[in-house]
MISELUM-237964 format. One record per residue: chain; x, y, z of N, C-alpha, C in turn; residue number from 1; residue in one letter. Coordinates in steps of 0.001 Angstrom, whole numbers. Last residue first. Layout:
<tikols>
<tikol 'A',<X,Y,Z>,<X,Y,Z>,<X,Y,Z>,NUM,'a'>
...
</tikols>
This chain:
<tikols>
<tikol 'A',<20035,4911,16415>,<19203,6388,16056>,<20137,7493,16816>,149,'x'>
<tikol 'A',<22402,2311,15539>,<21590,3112,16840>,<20901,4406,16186>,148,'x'>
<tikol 'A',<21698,-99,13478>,<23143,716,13925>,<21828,1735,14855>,147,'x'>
<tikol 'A',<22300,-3673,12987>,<21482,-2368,13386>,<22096,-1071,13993>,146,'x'>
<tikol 'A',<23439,-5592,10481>,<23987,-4625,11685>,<23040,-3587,11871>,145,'x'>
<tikol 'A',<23797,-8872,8917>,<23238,-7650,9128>,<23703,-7121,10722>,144,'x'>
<tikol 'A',<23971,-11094,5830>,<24820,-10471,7282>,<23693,-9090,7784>,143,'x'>
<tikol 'A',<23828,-14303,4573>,<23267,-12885,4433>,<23629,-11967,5851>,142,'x'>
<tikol 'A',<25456,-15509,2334>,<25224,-15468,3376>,<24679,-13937,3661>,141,'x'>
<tikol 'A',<23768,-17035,-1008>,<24100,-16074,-9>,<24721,-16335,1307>,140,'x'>
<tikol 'A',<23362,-18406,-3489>,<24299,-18944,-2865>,<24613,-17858,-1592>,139,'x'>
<tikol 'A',<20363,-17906,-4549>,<20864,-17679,-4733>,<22091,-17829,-3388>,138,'x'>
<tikol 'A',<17742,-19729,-6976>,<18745,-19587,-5301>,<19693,-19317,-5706>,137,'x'>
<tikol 'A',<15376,-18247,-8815>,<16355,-19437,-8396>,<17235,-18381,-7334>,136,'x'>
<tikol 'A',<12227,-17817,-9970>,<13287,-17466,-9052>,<14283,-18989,-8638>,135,'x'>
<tikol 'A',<9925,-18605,-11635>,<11410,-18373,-11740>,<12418,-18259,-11154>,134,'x'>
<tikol 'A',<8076,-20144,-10621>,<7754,-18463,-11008>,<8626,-18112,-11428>,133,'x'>
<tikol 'A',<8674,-22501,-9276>,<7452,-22238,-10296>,<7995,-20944,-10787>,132,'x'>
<tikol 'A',<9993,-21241,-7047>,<10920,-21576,-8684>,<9817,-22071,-9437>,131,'x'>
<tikol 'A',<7783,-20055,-5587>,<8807,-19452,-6252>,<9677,-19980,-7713>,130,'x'>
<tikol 'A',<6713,-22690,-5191>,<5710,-21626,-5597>,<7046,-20712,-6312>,129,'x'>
<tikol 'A',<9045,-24120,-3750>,<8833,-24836,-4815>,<7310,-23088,-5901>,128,'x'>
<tikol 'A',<9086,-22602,-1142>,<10349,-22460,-2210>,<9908,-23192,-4118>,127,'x'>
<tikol 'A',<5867,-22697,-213>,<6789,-21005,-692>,<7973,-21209,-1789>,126,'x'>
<tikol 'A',<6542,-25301,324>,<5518,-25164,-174>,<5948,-23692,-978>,125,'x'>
<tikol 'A',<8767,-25802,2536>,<9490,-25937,1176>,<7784,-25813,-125>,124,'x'>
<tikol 'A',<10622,-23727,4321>,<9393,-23783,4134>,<8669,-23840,2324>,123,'x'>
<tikol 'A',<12602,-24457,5044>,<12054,-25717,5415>,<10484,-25182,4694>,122,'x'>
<tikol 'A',<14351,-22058,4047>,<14711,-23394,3469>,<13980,-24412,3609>,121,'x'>
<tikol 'A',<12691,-19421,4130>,<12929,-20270,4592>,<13300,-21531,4552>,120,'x'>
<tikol 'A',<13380,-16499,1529>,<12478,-18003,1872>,<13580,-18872,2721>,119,'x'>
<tikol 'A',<13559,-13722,473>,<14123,-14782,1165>,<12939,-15234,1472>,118,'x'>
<tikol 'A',<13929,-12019,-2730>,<13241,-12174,-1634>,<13845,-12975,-967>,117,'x'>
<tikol 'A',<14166,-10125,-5904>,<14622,-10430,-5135>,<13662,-11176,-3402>,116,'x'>
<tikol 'A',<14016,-9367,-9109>,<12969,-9122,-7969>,<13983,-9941,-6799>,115,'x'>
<tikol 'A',<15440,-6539,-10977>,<15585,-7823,-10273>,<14770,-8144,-9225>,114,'x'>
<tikol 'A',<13199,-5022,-13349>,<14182,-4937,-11942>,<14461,-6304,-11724>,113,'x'>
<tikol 'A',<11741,-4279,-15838>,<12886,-3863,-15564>,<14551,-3984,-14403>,112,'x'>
<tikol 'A',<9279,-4464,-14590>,<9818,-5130,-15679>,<11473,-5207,-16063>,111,'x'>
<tikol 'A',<7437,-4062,-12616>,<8521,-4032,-12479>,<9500,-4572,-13494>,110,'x'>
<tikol 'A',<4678,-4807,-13006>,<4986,-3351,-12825>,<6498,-3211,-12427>,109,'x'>
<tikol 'A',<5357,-7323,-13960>,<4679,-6472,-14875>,<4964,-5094,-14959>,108,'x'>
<tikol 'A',<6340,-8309,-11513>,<7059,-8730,-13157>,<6710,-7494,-14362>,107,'x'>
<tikol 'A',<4132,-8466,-9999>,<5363,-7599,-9361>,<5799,-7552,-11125>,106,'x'>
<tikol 'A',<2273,-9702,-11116>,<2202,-8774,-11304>,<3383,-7372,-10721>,105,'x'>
<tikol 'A',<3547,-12265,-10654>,<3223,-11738,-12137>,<3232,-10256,-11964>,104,'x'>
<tikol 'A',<3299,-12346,-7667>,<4873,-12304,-8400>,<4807,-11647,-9935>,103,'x'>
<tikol 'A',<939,-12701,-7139>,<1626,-11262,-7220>,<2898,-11591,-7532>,102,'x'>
<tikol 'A',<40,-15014,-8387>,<-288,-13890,-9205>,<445,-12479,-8660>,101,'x'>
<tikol 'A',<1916,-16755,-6345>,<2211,-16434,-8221>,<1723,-15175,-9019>,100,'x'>
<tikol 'A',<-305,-16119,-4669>,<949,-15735,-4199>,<1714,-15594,-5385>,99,'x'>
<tikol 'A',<-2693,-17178,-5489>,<-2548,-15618,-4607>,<-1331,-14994,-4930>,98,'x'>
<tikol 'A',<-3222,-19636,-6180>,<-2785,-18663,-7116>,<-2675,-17160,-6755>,97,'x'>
<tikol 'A',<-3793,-21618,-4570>,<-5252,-20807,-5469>,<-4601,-19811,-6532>,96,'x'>
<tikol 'A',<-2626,-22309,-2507>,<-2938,-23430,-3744>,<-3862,-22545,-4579>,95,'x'>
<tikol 'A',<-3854,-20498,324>,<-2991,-20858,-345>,<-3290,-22178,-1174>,94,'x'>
<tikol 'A',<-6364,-19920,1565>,<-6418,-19124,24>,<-5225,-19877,-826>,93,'x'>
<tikol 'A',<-6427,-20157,3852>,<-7849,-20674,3501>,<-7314,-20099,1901>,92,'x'>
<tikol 'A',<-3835,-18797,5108>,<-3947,-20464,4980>,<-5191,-20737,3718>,91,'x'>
<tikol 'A',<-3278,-15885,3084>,<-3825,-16537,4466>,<-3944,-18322,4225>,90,'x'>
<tikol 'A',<107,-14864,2228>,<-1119,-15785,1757>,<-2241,-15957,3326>,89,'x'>
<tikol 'A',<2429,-12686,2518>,<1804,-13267,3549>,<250,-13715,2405>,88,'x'>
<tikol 'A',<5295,-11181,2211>,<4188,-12404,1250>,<3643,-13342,2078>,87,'x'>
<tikol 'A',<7741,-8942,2313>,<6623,-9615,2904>,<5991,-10314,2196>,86,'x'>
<tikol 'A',<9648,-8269,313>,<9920,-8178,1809>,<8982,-9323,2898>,85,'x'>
<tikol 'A',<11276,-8289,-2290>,<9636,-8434,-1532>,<9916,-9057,-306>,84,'x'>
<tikol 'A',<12639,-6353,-3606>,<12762,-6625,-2674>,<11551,-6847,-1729>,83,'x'>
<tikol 'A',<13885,-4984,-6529>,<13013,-4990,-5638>,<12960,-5601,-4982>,82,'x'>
<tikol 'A',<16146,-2750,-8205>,<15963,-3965,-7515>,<14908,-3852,-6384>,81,'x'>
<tikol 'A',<17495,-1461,-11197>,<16555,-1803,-10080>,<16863,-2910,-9256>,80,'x'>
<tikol 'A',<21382,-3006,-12192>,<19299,-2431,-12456>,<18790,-2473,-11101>,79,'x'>
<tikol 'A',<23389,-3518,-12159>,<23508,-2979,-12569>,<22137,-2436,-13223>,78,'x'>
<tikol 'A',<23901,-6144,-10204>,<22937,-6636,-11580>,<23389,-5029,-12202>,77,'x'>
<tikol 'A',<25402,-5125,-8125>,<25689,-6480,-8346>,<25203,-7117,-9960>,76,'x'>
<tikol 'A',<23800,-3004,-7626>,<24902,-2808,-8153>,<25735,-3691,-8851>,75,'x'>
<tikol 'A',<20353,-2599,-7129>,<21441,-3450,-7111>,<22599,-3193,-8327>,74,'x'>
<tikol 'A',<18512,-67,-5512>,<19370,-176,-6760>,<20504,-1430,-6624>,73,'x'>
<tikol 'A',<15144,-526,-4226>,<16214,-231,-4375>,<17018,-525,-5875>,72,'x'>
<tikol 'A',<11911,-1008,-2913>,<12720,-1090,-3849>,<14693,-252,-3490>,71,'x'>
<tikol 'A',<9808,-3334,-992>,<11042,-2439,-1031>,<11826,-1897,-2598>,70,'x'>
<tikol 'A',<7126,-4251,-690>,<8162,-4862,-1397>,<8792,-3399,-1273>,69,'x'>
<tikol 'A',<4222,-6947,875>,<5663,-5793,1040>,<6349,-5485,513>,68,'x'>
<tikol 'A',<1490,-8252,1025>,<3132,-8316,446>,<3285,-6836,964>,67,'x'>
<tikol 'A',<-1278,-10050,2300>,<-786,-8861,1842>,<734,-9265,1449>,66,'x'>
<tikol 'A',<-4646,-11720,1550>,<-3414,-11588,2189>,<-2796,-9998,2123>,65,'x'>
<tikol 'A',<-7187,-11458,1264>,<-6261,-13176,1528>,<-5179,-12873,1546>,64,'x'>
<tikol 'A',<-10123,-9927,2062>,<-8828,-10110,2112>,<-8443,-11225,1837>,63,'x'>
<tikol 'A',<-13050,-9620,167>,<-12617,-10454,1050>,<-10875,-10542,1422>,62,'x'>
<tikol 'A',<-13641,-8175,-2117>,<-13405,-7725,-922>,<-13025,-7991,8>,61,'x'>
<tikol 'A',<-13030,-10321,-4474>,<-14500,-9874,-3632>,<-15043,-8975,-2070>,60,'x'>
<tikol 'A',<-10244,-10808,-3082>,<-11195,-11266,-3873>,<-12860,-11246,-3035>,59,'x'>
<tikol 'A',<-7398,-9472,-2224>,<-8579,-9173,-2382>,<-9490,-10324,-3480>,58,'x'>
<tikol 'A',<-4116,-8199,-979>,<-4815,-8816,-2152>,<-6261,-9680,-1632>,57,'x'>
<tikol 'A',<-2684,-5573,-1007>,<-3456,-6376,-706>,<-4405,-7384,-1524>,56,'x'>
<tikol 'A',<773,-3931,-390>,<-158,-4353,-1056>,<-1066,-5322,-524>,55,'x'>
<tikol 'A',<3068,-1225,174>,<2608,-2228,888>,<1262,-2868,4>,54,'x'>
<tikol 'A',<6253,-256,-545>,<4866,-463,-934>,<4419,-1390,-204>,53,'x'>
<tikol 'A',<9339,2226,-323>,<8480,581,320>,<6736,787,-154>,52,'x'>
<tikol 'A',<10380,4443,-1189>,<11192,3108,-741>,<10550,1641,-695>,51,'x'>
<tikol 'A',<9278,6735,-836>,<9736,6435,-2405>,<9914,4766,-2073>,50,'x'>
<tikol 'A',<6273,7197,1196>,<7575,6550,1094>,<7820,6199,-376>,49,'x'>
<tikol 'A',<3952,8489,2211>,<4639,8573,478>,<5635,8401,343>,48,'x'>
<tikol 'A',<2336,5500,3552>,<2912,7291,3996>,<3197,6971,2086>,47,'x'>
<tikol 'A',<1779,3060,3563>,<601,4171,2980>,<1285,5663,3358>,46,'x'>
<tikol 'A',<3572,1923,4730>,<3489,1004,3273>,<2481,2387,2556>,45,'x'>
<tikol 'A',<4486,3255,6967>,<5528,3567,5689>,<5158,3118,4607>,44,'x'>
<tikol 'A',<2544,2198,8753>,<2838,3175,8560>,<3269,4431,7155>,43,'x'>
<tikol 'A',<3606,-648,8112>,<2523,-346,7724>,<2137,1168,7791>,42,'x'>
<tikol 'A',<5554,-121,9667>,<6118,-546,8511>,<5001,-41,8048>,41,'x'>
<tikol 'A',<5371,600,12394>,<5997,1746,11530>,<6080,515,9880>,40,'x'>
<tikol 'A',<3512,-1546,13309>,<3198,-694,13400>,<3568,673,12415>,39,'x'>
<tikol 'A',<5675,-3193,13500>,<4388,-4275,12623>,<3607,-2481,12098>,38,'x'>
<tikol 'A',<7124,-2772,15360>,<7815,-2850,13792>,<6432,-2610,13237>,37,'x'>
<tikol 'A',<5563,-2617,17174>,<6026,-1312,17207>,<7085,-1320,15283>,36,'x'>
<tikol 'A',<5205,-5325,17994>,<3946,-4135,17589>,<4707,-2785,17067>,35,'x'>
<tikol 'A',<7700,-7008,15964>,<7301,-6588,17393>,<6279,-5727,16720>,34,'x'>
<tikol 'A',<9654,-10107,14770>,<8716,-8942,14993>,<8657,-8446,16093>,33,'x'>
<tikol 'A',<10897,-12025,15208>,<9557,-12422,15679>,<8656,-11084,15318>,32,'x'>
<tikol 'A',<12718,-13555,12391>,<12575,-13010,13555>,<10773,-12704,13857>,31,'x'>
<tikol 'A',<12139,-15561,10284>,<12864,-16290,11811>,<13110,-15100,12208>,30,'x'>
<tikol 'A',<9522,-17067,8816>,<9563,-15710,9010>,<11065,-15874,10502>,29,'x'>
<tikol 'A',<7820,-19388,9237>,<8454,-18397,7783>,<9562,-17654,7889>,28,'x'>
<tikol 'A',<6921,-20179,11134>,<8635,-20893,11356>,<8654,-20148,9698>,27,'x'>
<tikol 'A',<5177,-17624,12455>,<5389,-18472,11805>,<6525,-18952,11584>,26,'x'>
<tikol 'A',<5161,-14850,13676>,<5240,-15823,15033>,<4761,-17253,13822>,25,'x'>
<tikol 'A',<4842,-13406,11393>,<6007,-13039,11799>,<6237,-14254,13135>,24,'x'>
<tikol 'A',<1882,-14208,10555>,<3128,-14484,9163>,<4392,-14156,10569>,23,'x'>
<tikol 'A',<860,-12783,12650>,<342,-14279,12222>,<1674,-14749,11371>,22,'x'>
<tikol 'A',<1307,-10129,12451>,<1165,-10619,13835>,<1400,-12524,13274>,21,'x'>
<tikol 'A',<423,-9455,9895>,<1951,-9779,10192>,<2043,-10097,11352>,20,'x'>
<tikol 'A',<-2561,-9555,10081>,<-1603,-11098,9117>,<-332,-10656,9509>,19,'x'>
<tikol 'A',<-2725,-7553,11690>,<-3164,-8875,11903>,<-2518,-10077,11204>,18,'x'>
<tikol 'A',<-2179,-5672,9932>,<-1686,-6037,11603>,<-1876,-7394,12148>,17,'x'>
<tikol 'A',<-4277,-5865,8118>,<-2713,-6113,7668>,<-2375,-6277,9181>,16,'x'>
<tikol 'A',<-6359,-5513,9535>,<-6424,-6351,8754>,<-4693,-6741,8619>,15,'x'>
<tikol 'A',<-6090,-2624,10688>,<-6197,-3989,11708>,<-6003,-5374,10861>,14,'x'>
<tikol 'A',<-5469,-969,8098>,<-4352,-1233,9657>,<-4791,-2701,10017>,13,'x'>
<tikol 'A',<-6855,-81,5904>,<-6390,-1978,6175>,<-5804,-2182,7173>,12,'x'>
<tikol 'A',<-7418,2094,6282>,<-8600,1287,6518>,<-7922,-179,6414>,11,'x'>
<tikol 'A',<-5124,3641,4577>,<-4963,3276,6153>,<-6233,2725,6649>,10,'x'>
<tikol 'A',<-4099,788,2242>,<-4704,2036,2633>,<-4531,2364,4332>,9,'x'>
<tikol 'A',<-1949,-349,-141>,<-2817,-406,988>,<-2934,1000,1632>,8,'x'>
<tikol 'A',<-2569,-1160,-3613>,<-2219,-677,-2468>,<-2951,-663,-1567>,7,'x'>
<tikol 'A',<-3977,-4510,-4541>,<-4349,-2993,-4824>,<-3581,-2336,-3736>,6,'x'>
<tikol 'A',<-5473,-7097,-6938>,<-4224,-6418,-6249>,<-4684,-4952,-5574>,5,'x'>
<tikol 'A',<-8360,-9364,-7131>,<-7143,-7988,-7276>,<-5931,-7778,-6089>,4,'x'>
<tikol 'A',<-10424,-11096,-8497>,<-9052,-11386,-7580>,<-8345,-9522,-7883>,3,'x'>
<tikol 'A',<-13902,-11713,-8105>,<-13011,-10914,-8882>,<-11641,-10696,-7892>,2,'x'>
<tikol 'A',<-16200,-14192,-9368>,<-15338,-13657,-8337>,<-14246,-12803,-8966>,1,'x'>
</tikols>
């Protein structure tokens, strides 16, 4: 069997639509989404956005999931910063090493950056996979403001 990574294309719409339909109406994830997010993100993961990547991960062609990861500049570290947005495992795959192996490989092609993400405090299978991987908590409150078009 062969596990890969690989950007996403626009032949993955229904596939990826589908796991953020599933990952976003999960107690993961605490807003709900909408078709019209689910729609421009995936949009932006295969346009030639500098900003956002969208990825899939594959064994044997078989989907098991996808990620999201944003980049940017943290000022706070004074490097890169990436920002995995999304990390959607499908149920039938998680314990297998889906979700670690894209952290490795975020590490690899990102060597340089702070990786950054949020996890659900209850969703304590994801928090314990993470500090496997390194990531430690970080003391946030996290604030936000949608500002109008």
């Amino acid at each position: 069997m062969t596990n890969r990574i690989r950007r996403m294309e626009p032949k993955d719409r229904e596939a990826v639509i589908g796991m953020m339909r599933t990952f976003y109406a999960s107690p993961a994830v605490l807003s709900d989404g909408s078709e019209e997010i689910f729609e421009a993100d995936f949009r932006q993961c295969v346009s030639e956005n500098p900003y956002l990547e969208g990825f899939l991960f594959e064994e044997d062609g078989v989907v098991q999931g996808y990620a999201m990861a944003a980049r940017s500049f943290s000022t706070e570290f004074g490097r890169p910063c990436v920002w995995i947005e999304d990390l959607y495992v499908r149920p039938e795959y998680r314990g297998e090493g889906v979700g670690s192996g894209f952290l490795r490989f975020m590490e690899e092609r990102y060597p340089e950056a702070i990786l950054r993400l949020e996890v659900e405090e209850e969703n304590e299978r994801a928090v314990h996979v993470y500090r496997k991987c390194g990531f430690d908590l970080l003391p946030y409150m996290e604030m936000k403001k949608t500002c109008s078009l």
